[in-house]
N, C-alpha and C positions, 0 to 999 in steps of 0.2 A: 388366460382371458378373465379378466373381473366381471363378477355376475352381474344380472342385470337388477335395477332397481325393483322390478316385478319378482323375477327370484328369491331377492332380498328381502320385501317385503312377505312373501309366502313363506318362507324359512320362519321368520320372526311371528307367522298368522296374523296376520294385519292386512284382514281383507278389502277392506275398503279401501283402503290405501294401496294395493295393489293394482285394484281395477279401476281406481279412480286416480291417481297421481300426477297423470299427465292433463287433465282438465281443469285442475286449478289456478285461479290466476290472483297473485296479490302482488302489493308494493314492494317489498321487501322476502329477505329469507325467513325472516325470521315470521311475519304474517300468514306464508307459507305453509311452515312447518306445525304452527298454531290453529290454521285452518285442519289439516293431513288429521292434526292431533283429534279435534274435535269431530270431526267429522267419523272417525274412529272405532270413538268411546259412545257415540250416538246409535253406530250399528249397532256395538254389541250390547247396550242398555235396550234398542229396542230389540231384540235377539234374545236377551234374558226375558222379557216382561211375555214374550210371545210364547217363550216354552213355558214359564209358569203358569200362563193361562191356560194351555194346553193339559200341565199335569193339573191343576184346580180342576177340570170338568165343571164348571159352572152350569146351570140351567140358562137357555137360551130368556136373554131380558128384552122386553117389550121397545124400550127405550124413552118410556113413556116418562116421566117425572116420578119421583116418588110421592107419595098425598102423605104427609106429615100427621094430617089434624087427627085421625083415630087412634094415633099412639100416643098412650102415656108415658111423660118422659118425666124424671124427678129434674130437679135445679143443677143438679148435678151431672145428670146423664143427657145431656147436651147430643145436638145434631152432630154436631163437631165433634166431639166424644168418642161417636160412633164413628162416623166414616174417615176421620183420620186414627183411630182404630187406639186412642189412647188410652182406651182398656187393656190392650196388650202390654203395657210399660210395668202393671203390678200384675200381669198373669190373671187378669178375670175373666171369669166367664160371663157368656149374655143368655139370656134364656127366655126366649120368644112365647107368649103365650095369647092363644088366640084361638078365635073358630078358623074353620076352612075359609079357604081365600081373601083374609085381611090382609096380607102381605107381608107374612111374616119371610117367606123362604126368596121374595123378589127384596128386601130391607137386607138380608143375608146375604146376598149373593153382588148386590150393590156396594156394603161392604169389603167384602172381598175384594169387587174388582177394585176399589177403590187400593185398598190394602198394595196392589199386586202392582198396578199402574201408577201411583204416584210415591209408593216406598220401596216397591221389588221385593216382597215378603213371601213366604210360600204359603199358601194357603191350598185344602184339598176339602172337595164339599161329595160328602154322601147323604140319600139316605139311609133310615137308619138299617132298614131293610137291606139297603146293597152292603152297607158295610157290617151286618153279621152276618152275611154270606160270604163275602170274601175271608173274612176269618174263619168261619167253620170253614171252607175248602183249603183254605192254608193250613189248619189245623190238622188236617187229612193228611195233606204234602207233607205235614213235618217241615212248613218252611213259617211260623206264625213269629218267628223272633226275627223276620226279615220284616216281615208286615209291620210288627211291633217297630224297627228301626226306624222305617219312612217315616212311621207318624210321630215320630221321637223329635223328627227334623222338622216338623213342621213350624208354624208362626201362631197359624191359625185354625184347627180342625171345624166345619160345618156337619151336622148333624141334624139332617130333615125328617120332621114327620115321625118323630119319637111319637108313638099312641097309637098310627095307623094300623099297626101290627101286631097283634100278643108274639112273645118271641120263645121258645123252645128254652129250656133250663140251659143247654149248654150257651145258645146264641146269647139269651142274657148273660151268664158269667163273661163269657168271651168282651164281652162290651163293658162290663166292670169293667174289665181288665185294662183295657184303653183309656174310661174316665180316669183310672187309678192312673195311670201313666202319663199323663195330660197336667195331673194333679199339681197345681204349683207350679209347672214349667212351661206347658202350652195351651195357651185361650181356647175357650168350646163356646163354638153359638149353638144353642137348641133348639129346634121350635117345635113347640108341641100344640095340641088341643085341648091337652089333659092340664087337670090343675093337677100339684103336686101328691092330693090324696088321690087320686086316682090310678098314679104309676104303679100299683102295685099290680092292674088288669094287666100292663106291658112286660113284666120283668116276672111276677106272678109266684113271688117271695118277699114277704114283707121286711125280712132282713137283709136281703140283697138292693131292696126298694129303698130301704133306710139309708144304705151306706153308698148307694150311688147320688143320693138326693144328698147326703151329708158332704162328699167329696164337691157335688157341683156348687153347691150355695156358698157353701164357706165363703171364696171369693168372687160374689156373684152380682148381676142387676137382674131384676127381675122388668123384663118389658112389655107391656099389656097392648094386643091391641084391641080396639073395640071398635065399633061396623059390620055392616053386614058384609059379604062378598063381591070380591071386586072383579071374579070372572063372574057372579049369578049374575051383578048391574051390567055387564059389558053383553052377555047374553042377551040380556031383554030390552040394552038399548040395540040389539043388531036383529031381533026379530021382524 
């Protein structure tokens, strides 16, 4: 007995076309087979874009617009720039600097999505806090060169809220260690509060301060934002 078209097409994983095969209607075989095809490749694009978003962990976004006007942007460092992420094509990094609630980590994270949804890039956003914790607890397990791996694969690493935190002599090294691996191969957005002379309260070694700042700049924008807080104005217009 010859299998059936559903079997066939589960053999081969081509789910949509299993469960949809028989609903299709065109002029021709060939309109057919070109619909079956498309309709396919559609699943499994949105299927990719849905688990990348999943391993990114982004911060939930308002969905509010982003406000442009408090960020300085050079002639070069284009909207465009950013969110079609063509930083990434020479490996640079971005490096957000701002008070609390300009938007640096809601600019980051719109990136991103943008990144994930209209190129299918992998992008994974911490703060900086969670990700030297998950490294010292890897570092415990003896599994840190698995850690080291993922972020190897990355497109794009996000790193929030560099300054909130003084970090423990090992947690800083440990976090070298990642710039240093990042270096030349995969883009870091930062965003801090701290101007650059200041990182050494976070990291709390002027040499280790030196050579994470040397490794991020080299290929780097520096992007300012200025304004006051855009949860303080949404607070005191909801009083």
């Amino acid at each position: 007995m010859r299998p059936s078209i559903s079997e066939l097409a589960k053999r081969l994983k081509l789910s949509w076309i299993r469960e949809h095969y028989d609903e299709i209607e065109a002029s021709s075989n060939e309109d057919y087979l070109r619909i079956l095809f498309e309709k396919e490749i559609e699943q499994r694009e949105e299927r990719k874009v849905n688990l990348l978003l999943k391993q990114a962990t982004l911060p939930k976004m308002s969905g509010v617009p982003f406000n442009w006007k408090d960020v300085v942007l050079t002639p070069q460092l284009t909207q465009s720039y950013l969110l079609e992420g063509l930083f990434l094509e020479k490996q640079e990094n971005l490096i957000f600097y701002g008070g609390v609630g300009t938007g640096k980590t809601y600019l980051s994270s719109l990136i991103s999505l943008q990144l994930i949804q209209q190129r299918g890039l992998s992008v994974k956003f911490y703060t900086v806090a969670t990700l030297v914790n998950k490294l010292l607890e890897a570092h415990e397990k003896g599994t840190l060169s698995k850690v080291f791996k993922q972020l190897e694969k990355l497109d794009l690493l996000v790193l929030d809220e560099l300054g909130y935190i003084p970090l423990h002599k090992q947690g800083a090294e440990l976090l070298f260690q990642v710039i240093s691996l990042c270096y030349e191969k995969t883009s870091i957005i930062i965003t801090s509060n701290l101007t650059f002379g200041e990182w050494n309260h976070v990291f709390g070694d002027p040499i280790l301060t030196e050579a994470v700042i040397d490794r991020l700049i080299h290929h780097s924008h520096l992007v300012v934002f200025n304004g006051e807080s855009h949860r303080y104005k949404e607070s005191m217009i909801h009083q």
